[in-house]
NUDRENSE-609046 format. One record per residue: z, y, x of N, C-alpha, C in turn; chain; residue in three letters; residue number from 0. Coordinates in pm, 1 decimal, decimal comma, always signed. Atoms other than C-alpha are relative to their C-alpha. Layout:
NUDRENSE-609046
Z:Y:X:Z:Y:X:Z:Y:X:A:ALA:NUM
...
END
This chain:
NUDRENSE-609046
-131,3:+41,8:+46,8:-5046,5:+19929,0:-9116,0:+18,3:+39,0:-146,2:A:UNK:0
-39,2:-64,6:+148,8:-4923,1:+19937,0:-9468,6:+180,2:-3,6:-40,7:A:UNK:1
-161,3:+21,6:+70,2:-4552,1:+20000,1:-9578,7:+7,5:-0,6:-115,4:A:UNK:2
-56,0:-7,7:+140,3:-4425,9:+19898,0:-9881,7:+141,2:+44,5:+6,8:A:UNK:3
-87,2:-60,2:+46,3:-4223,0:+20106,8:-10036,3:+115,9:-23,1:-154,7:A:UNK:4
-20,3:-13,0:+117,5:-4017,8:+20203,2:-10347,2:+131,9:+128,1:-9,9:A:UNK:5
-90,7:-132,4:+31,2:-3853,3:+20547,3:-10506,2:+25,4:+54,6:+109,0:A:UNK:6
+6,4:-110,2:-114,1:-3668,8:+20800,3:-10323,0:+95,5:-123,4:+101,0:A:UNK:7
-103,5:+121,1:-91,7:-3482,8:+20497,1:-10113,9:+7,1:+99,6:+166,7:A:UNK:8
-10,5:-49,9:-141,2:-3299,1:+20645,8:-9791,7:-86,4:-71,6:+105,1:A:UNK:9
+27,4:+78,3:-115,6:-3397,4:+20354,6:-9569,9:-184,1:+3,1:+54,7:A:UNK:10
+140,7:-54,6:-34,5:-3790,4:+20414,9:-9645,9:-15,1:+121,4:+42,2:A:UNK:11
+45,8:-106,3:-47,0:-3734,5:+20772,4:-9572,5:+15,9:-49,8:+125,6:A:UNK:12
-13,1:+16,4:-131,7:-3585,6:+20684,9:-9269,0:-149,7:-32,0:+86,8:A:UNK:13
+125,9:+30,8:-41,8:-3928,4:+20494,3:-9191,9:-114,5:+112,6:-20,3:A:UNK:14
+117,5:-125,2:+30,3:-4129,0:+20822,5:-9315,0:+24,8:+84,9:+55,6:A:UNK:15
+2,9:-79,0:-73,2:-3982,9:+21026,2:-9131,4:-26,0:-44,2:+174,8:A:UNK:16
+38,8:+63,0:-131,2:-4012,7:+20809,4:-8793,4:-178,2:-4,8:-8,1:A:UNK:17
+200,9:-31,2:-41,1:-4425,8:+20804,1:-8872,4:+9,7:+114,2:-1,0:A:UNK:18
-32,0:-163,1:-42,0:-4389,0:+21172,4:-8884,0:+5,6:+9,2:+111,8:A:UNK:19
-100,3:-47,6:-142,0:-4196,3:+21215,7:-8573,8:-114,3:-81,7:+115,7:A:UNK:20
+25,9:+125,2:-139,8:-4401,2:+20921,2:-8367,7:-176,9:-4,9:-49,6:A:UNK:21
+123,1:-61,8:+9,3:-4763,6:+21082,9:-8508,4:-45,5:-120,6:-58,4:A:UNK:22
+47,2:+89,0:+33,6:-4842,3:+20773,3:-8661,7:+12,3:-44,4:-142,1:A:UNK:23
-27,6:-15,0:+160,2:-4794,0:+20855,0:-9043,2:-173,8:-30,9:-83,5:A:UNK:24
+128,0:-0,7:+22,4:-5187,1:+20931,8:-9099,7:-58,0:-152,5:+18,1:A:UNK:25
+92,5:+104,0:-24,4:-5279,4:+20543,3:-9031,5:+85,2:-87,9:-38,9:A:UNK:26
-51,6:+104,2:+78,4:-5051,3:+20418,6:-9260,2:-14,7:-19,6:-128,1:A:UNK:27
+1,3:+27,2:+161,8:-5108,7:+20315,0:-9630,6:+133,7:-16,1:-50,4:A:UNK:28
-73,1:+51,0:+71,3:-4845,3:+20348,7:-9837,9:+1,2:-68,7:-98,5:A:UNK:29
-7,0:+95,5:+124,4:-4772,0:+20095,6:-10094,6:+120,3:-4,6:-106,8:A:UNK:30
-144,9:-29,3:+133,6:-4531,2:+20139,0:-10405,4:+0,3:-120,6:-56,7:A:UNK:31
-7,5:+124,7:+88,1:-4376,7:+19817,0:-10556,1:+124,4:+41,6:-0,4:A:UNK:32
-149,6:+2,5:+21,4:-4072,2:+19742,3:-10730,4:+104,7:-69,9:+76,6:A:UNK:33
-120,6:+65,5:-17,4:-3758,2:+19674,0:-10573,6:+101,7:-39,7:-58,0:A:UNK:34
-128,0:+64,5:+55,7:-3505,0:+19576,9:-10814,3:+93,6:-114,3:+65,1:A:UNK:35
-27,1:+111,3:-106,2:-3274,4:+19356,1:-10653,1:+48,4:-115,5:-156,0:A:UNK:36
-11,0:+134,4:+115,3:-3269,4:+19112,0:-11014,0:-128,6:-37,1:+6,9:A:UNK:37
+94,6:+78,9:+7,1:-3638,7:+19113,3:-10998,0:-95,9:+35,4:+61,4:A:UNK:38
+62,6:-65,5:-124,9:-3843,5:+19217,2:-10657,9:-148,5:-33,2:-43,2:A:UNK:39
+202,2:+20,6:-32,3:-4253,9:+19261,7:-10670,9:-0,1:-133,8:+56,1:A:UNK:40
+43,7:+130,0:-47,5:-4413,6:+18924,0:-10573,4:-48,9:+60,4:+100,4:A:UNK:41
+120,7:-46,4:-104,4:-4631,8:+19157,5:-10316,1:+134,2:-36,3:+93,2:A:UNK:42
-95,7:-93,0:-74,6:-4282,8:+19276,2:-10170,0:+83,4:-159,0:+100,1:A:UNK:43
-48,0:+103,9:-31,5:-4118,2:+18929,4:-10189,7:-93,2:-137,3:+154,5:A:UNK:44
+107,5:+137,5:-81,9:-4430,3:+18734,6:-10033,4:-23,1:+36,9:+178,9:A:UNK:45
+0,5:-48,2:-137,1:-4372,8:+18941,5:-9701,9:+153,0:+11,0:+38,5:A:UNK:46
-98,6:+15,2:-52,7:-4027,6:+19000,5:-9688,6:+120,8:-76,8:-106,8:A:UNK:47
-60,8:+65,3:+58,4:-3807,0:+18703,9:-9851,4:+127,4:+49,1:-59,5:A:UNK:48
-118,9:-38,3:+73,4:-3489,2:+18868,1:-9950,9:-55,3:+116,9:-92,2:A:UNK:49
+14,3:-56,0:+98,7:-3687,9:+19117,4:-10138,0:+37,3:+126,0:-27,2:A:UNK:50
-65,0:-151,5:-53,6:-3585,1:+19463,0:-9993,3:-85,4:+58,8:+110,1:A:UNK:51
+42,2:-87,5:-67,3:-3748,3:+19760,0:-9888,8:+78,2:+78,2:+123,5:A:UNK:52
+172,8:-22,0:-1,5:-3912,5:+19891,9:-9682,1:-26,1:-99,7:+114,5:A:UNK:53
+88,8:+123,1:-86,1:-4170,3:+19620,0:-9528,9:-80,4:+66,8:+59,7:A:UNK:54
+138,2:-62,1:-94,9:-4418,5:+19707,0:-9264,1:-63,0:-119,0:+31,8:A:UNK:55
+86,2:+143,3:+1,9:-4719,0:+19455,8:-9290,5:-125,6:+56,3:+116,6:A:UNK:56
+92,3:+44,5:-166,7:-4914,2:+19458,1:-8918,4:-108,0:-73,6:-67,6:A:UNK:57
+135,5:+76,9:+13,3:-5277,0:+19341,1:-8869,2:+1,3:-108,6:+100,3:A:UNK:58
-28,7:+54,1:-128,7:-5137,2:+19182,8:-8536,9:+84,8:-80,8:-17,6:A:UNK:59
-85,7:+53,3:+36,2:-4869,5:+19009,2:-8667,4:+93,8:-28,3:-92,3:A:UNK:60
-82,1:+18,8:+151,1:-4586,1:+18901,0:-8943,1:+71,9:+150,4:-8,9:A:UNK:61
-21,2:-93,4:+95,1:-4462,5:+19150,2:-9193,7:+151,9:+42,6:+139,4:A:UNK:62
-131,6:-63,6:-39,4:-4133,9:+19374,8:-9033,3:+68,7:+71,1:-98,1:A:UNK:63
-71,8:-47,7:+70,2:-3885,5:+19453,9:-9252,8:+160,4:+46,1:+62,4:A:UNK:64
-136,9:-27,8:-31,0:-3530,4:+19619,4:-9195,8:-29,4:+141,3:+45,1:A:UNK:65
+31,3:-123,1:+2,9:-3551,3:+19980,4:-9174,7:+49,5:-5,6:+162,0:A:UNK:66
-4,1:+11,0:-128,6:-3391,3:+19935,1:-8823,8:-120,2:-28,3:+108,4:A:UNK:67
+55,1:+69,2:-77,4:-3634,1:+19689,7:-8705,9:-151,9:+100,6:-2,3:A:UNK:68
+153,7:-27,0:-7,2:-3975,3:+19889,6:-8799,6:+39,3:+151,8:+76,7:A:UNK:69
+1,1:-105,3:-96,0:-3841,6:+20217,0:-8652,7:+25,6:-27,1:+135,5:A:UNK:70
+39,9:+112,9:-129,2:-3784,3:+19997,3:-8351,8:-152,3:+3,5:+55,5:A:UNK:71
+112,6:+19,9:-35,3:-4125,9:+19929,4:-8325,3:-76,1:+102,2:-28,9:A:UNK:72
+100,0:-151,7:-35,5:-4294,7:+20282,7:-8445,9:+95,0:+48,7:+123,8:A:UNK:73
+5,4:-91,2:-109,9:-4128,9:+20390,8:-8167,1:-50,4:-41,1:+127,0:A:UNK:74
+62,7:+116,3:-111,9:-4199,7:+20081,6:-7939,7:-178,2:+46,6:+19,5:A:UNK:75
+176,8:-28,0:+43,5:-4542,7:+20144,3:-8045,9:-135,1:+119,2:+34,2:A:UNK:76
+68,3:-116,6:-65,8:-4605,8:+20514,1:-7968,8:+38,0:+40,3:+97,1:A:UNK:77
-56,0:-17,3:-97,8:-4382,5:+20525,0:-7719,0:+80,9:+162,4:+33,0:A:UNK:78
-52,9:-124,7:+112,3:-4168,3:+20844,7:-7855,9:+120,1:-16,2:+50,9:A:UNK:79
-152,8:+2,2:-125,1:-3824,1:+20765,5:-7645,5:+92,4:-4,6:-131,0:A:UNK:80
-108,8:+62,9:+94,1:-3637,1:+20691,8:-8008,4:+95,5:-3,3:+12,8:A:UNK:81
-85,7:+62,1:-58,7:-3449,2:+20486,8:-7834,7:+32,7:-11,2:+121,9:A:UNK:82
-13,2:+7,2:-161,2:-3359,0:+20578,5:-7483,5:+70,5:-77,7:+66,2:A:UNK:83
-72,9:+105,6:-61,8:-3208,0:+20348,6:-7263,0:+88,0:+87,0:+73,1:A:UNK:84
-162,4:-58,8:-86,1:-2967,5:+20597,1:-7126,0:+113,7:+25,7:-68,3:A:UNK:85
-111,0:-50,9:+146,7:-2789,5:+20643,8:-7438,9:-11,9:-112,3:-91,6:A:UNK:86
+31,4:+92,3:+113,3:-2930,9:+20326,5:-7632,8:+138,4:-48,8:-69,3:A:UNK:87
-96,2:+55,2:+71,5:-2571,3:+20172,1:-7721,9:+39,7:+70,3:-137,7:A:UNK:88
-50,8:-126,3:+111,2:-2467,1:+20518,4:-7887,3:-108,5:+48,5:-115,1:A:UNK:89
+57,6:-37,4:+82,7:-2772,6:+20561,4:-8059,7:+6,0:-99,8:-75,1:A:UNK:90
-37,5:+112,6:+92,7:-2790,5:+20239,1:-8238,8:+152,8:+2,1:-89,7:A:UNK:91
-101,6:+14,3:+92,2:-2437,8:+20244,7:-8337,4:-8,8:+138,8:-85,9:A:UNK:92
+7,4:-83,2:+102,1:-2489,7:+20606,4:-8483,6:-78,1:-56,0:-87,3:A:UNK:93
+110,5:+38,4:+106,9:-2796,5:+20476,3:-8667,0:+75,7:-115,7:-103,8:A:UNK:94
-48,6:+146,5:+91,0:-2602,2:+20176,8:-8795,4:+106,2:+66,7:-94,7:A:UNK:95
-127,0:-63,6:+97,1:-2308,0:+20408,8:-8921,3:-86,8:+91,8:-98,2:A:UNK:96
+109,8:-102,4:+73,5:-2606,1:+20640,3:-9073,1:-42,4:-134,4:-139,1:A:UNK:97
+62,0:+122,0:+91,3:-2721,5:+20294,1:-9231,2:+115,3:-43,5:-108,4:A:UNK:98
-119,4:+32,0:+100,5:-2369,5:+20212,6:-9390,8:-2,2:+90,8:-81,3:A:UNK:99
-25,0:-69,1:+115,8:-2327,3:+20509,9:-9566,6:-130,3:+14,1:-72,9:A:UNK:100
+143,7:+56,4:+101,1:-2692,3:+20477,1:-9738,7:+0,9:-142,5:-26,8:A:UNK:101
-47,3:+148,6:+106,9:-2600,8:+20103,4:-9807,3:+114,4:+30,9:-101,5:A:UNK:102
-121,9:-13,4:+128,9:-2249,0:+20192,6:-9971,0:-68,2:+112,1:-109,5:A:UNK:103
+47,4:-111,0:+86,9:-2430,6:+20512,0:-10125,6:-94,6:-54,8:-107,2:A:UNK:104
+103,3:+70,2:+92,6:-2734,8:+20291,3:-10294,3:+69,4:-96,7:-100,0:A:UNK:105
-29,8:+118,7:+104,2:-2505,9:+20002,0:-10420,9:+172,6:+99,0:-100,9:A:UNK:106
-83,2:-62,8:+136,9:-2258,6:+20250,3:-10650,1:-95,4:+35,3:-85,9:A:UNK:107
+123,4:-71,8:+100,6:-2611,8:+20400,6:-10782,9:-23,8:-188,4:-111,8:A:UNK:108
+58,5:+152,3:+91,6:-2699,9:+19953,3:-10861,8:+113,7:+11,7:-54,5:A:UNK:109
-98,0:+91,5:+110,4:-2352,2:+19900,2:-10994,5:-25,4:+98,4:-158,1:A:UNK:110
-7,9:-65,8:+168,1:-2424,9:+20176,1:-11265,5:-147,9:-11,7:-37,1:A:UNK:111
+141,4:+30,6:+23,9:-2782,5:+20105,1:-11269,8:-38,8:-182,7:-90,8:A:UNK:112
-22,6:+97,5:+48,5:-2768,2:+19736,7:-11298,8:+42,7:-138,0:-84,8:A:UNK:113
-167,6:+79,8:+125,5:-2425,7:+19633,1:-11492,9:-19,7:+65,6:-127,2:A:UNK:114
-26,3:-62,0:+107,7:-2378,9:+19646,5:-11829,2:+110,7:+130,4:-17,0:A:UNK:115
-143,5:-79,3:-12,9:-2129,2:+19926,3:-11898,0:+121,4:-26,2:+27,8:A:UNK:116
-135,5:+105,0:-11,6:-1853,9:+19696,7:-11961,9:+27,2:-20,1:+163,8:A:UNK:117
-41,0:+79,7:-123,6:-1896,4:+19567,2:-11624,9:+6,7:+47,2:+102,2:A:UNK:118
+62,2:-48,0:-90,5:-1960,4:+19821,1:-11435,5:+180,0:+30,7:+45,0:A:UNK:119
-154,7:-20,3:-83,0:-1587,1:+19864,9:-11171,5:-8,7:+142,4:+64,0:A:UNK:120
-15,5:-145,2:-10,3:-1489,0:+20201,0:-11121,3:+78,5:-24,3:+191,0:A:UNK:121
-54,6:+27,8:-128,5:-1286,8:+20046,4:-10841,4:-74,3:-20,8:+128,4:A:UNK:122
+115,1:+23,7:-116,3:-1550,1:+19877,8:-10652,2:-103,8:+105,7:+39,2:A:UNK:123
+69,0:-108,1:-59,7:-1746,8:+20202,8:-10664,7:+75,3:+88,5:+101,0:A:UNK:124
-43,1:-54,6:-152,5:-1494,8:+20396,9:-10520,6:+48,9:-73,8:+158,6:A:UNK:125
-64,1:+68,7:-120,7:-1435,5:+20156,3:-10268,8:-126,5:+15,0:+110,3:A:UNK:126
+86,8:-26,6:-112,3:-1764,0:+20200,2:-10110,6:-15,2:+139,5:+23,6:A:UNK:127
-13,6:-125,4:-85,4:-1739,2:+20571,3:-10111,9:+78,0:-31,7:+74,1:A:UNK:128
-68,5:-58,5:-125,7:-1471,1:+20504,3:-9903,4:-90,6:-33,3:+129,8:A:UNK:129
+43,9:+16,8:-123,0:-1670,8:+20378,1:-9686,4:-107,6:+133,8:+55,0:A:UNK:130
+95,1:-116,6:-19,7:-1915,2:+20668,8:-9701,0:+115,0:+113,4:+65,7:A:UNK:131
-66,0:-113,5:-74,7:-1604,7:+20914,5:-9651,0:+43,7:-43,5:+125,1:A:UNK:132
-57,2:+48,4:-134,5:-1480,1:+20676,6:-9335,7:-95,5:+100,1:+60,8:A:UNK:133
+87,7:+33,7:-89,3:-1804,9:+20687,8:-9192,1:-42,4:+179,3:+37,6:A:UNK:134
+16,8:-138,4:+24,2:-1868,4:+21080,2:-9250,0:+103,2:+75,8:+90,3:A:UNK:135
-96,0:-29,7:-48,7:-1512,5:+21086,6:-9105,7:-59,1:+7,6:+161,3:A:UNK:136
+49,5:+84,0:-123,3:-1618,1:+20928,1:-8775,9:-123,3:+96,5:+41,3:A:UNK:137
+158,7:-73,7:-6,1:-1966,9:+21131,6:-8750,4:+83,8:+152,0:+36,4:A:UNK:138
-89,0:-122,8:-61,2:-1729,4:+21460,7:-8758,2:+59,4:+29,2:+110,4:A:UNK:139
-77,3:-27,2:-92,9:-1536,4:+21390,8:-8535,4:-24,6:-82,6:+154,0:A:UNK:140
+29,5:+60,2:-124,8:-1708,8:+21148,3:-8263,5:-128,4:+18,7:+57,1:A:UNK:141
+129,3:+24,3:-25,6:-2047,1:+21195,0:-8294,1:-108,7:+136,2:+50,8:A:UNK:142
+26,4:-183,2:-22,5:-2134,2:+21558,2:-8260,7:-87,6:+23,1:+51,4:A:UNK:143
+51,5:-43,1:-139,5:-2180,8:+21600,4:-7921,2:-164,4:-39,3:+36,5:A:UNK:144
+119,2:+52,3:+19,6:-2470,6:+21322,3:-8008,4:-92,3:+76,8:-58,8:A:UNK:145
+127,4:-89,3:+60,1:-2636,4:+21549,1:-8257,7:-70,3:+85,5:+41,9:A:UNK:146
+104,4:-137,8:-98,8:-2670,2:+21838,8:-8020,2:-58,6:-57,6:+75,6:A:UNK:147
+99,4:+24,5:-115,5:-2855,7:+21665,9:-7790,7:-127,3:-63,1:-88,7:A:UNK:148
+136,6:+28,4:+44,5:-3200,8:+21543,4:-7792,1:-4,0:-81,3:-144,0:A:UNK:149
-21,1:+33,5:+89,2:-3314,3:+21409,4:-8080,9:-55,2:-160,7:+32,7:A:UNK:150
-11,9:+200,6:-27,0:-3308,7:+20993,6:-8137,1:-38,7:-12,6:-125,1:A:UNK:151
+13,2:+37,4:+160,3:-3335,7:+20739,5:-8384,7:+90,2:+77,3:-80,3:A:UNK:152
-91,2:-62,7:+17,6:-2992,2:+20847,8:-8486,0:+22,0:+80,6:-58,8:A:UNK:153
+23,7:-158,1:+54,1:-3059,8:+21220,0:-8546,9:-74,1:-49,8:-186,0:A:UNK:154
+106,0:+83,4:+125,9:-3355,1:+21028,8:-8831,2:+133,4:-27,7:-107,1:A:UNK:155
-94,6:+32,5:+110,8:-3077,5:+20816,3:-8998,0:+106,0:+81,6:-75,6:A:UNK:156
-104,9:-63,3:+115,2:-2790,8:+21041,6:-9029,2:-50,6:+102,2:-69,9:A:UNK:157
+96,2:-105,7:+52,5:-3041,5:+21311,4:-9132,0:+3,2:-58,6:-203,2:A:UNK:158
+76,2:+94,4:+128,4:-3164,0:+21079,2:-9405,4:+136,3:-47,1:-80,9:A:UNK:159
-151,4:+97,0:+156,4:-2813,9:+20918,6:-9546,5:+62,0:+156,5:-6,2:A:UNK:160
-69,0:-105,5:+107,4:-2689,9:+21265,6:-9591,0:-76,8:+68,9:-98,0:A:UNK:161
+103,0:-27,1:+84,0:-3003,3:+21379,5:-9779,3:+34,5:-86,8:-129,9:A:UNK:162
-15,7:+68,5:+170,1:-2956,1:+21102,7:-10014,3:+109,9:+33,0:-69,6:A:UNK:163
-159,0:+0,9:+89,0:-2576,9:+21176,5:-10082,1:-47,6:+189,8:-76,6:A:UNK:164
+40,7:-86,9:+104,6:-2755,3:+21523,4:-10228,9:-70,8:-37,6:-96,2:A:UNK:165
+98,1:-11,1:+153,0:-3003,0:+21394,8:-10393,7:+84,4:-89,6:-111,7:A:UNK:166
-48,5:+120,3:+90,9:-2772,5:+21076,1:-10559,2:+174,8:+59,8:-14,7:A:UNK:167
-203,0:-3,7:+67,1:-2372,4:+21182,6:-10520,3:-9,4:+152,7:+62,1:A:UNK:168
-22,4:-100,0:-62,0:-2448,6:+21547,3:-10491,7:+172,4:+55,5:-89,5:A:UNK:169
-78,5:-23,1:+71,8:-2126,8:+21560,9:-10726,3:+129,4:-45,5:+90,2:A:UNK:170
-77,3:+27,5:-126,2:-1903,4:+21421,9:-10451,6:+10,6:+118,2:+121,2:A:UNK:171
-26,5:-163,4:-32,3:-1955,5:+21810,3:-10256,8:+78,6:-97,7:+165,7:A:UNK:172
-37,3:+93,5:-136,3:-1944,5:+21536,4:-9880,1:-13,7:+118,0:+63,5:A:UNK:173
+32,7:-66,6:-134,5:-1983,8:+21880,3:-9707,9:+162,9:+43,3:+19,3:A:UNK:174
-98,4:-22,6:+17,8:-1612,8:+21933,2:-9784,6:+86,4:-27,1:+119,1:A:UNK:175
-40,2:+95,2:-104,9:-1443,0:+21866,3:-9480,0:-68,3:+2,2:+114,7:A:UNK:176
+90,3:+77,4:-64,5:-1735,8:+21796,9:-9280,4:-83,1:+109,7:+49,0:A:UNK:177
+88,2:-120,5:-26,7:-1866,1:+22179,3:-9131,9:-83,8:-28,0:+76,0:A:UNK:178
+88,2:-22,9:-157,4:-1998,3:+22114,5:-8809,3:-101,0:-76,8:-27,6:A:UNK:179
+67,9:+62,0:+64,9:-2176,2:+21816,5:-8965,3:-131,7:+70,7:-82,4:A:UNK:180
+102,2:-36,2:+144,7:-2334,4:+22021,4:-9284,2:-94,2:+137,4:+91,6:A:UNK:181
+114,1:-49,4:-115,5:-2451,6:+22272,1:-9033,4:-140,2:-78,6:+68,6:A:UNK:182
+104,7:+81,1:-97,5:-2632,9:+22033,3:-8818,0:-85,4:-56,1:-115,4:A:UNK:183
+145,4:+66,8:+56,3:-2817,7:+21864,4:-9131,4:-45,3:+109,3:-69,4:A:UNK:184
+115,5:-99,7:+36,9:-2910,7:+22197,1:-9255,4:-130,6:+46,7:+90,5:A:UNK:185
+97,5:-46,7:-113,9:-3085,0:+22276,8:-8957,1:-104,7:-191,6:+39,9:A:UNK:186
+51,6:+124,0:-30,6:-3198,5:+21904,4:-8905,8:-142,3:+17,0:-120,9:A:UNK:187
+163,3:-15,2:+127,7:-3440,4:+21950,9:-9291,7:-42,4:+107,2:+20,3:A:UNK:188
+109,7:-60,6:-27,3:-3557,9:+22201,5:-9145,7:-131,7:-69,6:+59,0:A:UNK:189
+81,2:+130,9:-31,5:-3785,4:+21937,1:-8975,7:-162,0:+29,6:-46,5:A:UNK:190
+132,4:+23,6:+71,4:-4161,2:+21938,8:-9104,4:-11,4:-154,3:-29,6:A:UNK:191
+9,4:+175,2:+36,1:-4085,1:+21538,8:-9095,7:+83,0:-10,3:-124,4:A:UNK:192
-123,2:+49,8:+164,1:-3795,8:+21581,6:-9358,6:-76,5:+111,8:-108,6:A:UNK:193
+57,2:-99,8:+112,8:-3989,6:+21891,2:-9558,0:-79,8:-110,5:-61,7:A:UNK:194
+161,9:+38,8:+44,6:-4308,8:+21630,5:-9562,4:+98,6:-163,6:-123,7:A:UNK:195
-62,3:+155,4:+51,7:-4024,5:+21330,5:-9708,6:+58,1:+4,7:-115,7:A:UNK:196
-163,1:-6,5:+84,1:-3781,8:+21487,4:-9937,0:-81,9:-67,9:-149,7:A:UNK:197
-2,1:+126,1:+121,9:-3739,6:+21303,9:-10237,3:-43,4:+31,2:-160,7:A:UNK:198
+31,2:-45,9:+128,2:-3873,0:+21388,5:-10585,4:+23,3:-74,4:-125,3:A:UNK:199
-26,0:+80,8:+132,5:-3767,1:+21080,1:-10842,7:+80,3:-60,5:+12,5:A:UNK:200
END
C-alpha cells in the first residue's frame, strides 16, 4: 500500500496513527505530494479527483481516499474491532464530530494561508471556530463516557483534531473549559501511535 500524504495534516495523522494501532504501518510507503487546494500534485489528483489528502492506493483495487473511508478499511483489513458493531452508530458520529473540528481548524489556517491579506475575513474565521468550540462543547459534555471505554476509531480522531488545535490554534488555550476532555488527550499522546505521529512542520 502507499499513502499519499502531505505536512502535519490532522486527517493523515488520523490514518498514521490507525497503521500504528492495526500493525500495518511497516508495509506502507509513504508518499509526500502537495496538497494545495489552488493547485493539487498531478500524482495526488490522478487517484483522488477532488485533490485532497490523504489517498490510500491498493494493489487490489482503486485508490481510497477520505480519511474516514481508509481507516474503515485498515481496520476492515486487520481486523482490529475499530469499529464495533455494538457501539458503531456512536463511534462514527464521534469520529465525524472529531472530523469537523479538524475541517473548521484547517480552513482558518487556508483562509490566512491562501487569501491575500485584504481578503482574508476575520468573520468567517471566527465562524468556524465556532464550530470547533460547539463541537468541543458537545465532546465535554456527551461524549466522555465514550472516551473511557475501549478504545475505537473515535478515541484516533478526537485524539488527532485536538493535537492539531496545539500544534495550529495553540493560541486559542481550547483546554479552557474543557478539563475532563484535556485530561483524557493527555493521557491519550501518551500512545506510542501518537509519540511515533506528532507533527514537526
Amino acid at each position: 500500500m502507499k499513502l499519499l500524504k502531505a505536512g502535519p495534516s490532522p486527517f493523515v495523522r488520523k490514518v498514521l496513527v490507525t497503521l500504528h494501532e492495526t500493525g500495518q504501518f511497516e508495509e506502507t510507503e509513504l508518499v509526500d505530494v502537495t496538497a494545495s487546494p489552488l493547485d493539487p500534485d498531478s500524482g495526488l489528483v490522478a487517484v483522488n479527483p477532488v485533490g485532497k489528502i490523504p489517498a490510500l492506493v491498493r494493489s487490489n483495487g482503486p485508490a481510497l481516499y477520505d480519511s474516514r473511508v481508509i481507516c474503515r478499511y485498515l481496520d476492515d483489513r486487520a481486523g482490529t474491532g475499530l469499529y464495533p458493531q455494538t457501539r458503531i452508530w456512536d463511534t462514527l458520529t464521534l469520529e465525524a464530530t472529531a472530523d469537523g473540528i479538524m475541517d473548521a481548524a484547517v480552513l482558518v489556517i487556508y483562509e490566512q494561508r491562501f487569501r491575500k491579506p485584504e481578503q482574508v475575513s476575520t468573520e468567517w474565521m471566527e465562524g468556524q471556530w465556532g464550530k470547533v468550540a460547539r463541537a468541543l462543547d458537545a465532546i465535554e459534555t456527551r461524549w466522555m463516557s465514550h472516551l473511557a471505554g475501549p478504545m475505537d476509531a473515535a478515541h484516533i480522531a478526537v485524539g488527532c483534531a485536538l493535537s492539531y488545535l496545539d500544534f495550529r490554534h495553540d493560541a486559542r488555550s481550547w483546554r479552557t473549559g474543557h478539563d475532563a476532555l484535556a485530561a483524557w488527550h493527555k493521557a491519550f499522546c501518551e500512545r506510542p501511535s501518537m509519540q511515533a505521529t506528532e507533527p514537526t512542520g
